[in-house]
C-alpha positions as CSV (number, residue, x, y, z in Angstrom):
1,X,0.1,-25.0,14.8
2,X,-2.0,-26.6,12.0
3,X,-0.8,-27.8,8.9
4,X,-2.6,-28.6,5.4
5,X,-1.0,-32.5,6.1
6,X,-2.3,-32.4,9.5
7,X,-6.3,-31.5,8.0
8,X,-5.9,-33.7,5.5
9,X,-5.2,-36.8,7.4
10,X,-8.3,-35.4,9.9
11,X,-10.4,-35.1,6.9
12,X,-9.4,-39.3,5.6
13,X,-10.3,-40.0,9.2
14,X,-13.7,-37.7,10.6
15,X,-14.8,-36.6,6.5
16,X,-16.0,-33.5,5.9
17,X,-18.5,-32.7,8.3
18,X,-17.1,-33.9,11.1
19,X,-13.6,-31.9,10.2
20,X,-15.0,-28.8,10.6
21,X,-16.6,-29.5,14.1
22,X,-13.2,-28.8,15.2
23,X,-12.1,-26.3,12.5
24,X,-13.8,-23.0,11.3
25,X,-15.1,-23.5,7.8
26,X,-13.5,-20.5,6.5
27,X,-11.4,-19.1,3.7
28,X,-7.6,-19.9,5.0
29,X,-4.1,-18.6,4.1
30,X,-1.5,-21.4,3.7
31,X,2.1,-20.7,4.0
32,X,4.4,-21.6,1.2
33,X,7.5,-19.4,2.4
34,X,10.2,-16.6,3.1
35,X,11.2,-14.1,1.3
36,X,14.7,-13.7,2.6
37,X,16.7,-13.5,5.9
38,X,16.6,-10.3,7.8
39,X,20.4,-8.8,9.0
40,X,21.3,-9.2,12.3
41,X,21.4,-5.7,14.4
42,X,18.2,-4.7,11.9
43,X,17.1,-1.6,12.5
44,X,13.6,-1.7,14.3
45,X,10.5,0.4,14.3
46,X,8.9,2.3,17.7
47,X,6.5,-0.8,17.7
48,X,9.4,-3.4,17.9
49,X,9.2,-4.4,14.5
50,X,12.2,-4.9,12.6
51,X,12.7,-3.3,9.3
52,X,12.7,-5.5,6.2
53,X,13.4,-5.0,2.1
54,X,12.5,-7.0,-0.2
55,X,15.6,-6.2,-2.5
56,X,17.6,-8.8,-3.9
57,X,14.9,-11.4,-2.9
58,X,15.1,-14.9,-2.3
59,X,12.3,-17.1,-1.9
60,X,13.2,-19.7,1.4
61,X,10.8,-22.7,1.9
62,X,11.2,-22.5,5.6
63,X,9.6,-26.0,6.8
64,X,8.1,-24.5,10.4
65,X,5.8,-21.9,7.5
66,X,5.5,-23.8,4.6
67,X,2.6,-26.1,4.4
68,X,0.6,-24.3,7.9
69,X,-2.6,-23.1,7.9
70,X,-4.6,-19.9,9.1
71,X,-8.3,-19.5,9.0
72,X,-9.2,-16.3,8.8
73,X,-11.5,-15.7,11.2
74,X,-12.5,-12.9,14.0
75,X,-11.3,-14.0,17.7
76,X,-15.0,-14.0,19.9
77,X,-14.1,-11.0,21.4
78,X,-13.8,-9.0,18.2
79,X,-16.5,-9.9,16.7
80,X,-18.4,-6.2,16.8
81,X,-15.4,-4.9,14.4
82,X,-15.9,-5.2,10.8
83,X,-12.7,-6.2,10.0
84,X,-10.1,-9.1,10.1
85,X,-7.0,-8.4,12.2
86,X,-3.9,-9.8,10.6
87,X,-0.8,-9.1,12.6
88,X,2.1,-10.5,15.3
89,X,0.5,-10.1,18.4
90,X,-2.1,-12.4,20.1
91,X,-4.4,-9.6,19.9
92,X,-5.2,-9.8,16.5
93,X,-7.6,-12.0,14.6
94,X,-5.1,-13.8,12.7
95,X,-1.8,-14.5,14.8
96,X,1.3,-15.1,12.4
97,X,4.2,-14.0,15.4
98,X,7.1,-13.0,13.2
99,X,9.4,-9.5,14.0
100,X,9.0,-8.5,10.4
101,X,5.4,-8.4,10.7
102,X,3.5,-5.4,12.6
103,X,1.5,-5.4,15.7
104,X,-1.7,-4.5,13.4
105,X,-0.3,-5.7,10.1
106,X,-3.1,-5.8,7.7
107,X,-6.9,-6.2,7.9
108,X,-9.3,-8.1,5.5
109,X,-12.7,-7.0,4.7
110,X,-16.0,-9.0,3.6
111,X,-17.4,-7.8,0.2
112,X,-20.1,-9.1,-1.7
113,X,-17.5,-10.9,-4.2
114,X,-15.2,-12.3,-0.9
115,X,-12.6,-10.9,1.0
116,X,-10.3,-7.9,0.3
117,X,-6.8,-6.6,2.0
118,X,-5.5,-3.6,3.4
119,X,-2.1,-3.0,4.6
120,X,-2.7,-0.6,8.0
121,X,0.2,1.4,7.7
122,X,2.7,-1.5,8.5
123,X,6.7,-1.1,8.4
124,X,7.7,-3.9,6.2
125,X,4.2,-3.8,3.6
126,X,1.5,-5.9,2.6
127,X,1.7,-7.6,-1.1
128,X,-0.6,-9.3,-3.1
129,X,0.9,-11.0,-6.1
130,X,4.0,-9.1,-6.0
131,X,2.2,-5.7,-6.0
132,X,2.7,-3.7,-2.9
133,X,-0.7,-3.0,-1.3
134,X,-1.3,1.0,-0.6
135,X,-2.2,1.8,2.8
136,X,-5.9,3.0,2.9
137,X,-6.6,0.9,-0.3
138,X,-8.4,-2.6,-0.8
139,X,-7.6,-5.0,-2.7
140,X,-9.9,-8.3,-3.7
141,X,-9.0,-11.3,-3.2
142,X,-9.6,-14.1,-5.2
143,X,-8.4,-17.8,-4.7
144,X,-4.3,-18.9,-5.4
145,X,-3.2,-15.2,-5.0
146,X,-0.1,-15.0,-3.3
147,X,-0.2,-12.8,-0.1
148,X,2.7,-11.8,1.2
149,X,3.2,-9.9,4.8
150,X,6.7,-8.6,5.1
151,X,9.0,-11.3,4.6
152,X,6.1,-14.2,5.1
153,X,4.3,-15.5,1.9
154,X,1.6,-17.3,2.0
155,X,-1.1,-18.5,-0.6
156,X,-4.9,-17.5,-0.3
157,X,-7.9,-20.4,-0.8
158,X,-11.4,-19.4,-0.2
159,X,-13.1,-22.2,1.9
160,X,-14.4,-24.1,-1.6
161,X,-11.1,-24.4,-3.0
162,X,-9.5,-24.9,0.5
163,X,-11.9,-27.9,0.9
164,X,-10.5,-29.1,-2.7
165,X,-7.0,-29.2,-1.9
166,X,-7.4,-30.8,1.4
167,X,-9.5,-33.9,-0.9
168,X,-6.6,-33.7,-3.4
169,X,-4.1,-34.3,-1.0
170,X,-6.4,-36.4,1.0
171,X,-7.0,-39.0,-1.8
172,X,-2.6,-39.2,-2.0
173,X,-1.6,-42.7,-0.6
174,X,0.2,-42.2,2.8
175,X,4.2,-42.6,2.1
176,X,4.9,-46.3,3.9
177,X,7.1,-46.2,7.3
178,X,10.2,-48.3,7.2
């Protein structure tokens, strides 16, 4: 489990080329929270999944999400597909193992202007600044959207800006041990 501090201090130590020898040099997805606590005893779906609204939302900075990072990549052996896999199993592309997230969550797409998002029929939905996400429809993405797959939110940076942040907080002096 990766975090943005984690990169960052690998970055002050290798620099940049030398980072992504061990990374992929892709656009990422960066967790900055929760949207609220599921019940206990929630009801689940065929799949396993448990059911999740979004009413009377809360937004939790849960310290194992907030801060880790996902590249969004294809695993090896899925590289003949022409999509991105985002969902709870080890299966797909982009692993994020949380209940409230589907087996086959959502799946992102390369266009000539960057990635887009599709929510594949999931229980809980797939949200991009707020909006809920159609099934069967894509929607672009474009760097600092918010993302969010059932309860998780998460912010998306396109490699550039990724690369940016990790400088920014990089350049920060380290806080002192005592």
């Amino acid at each position: 489990m990766v975090t943005i501090d984690d990169l960052a201090h690998e970055l002050r130590l290798k620099g940049y080329e030398r980072l992504f020898e061990d990374y992929p040099a892709s656009s990422v997805i960066v967790g900055t929270g929760i949207l609220g606590i599921t019940a206990l005893g929630a009801e689940r779906s065929p799949r396993g999944t448990i059911r999740f609204t979004l009413e009377n939302q809360e937004h939790l900075e849960n310290t194992v999400l907030v801060g880790r990072v996902w590249f969004l990549t294809k695993k090896r052996e899925n590289r003949h597909q022409a999509r991105i896999i985002m969902g709870r199993t080890a299966d797909a592309d982009v692993t994020i193992p949380e209940l409230s997230i589907s087996v086959e969550h959502a799946a992102l797409y390369a266009t000539p202007f960057g990635l887009a998002i599709a929510d594949l029929g999931s229980t809980n939905g797939t949200f991009v600044d707020g909006e809920r996400v159609t099934k069967g429809v894509t929607v672009s993405l474009y760097s600092g959207m918010k993302i969010a797959l059932a309860r998780f939110e998460f912010e998306y940076l396109r490699h550039k800006d990724f690369l940016e942040r990790l400088k920014q907080i990089a350049l920060k002096p380290s806080p002192q041990r005592r």
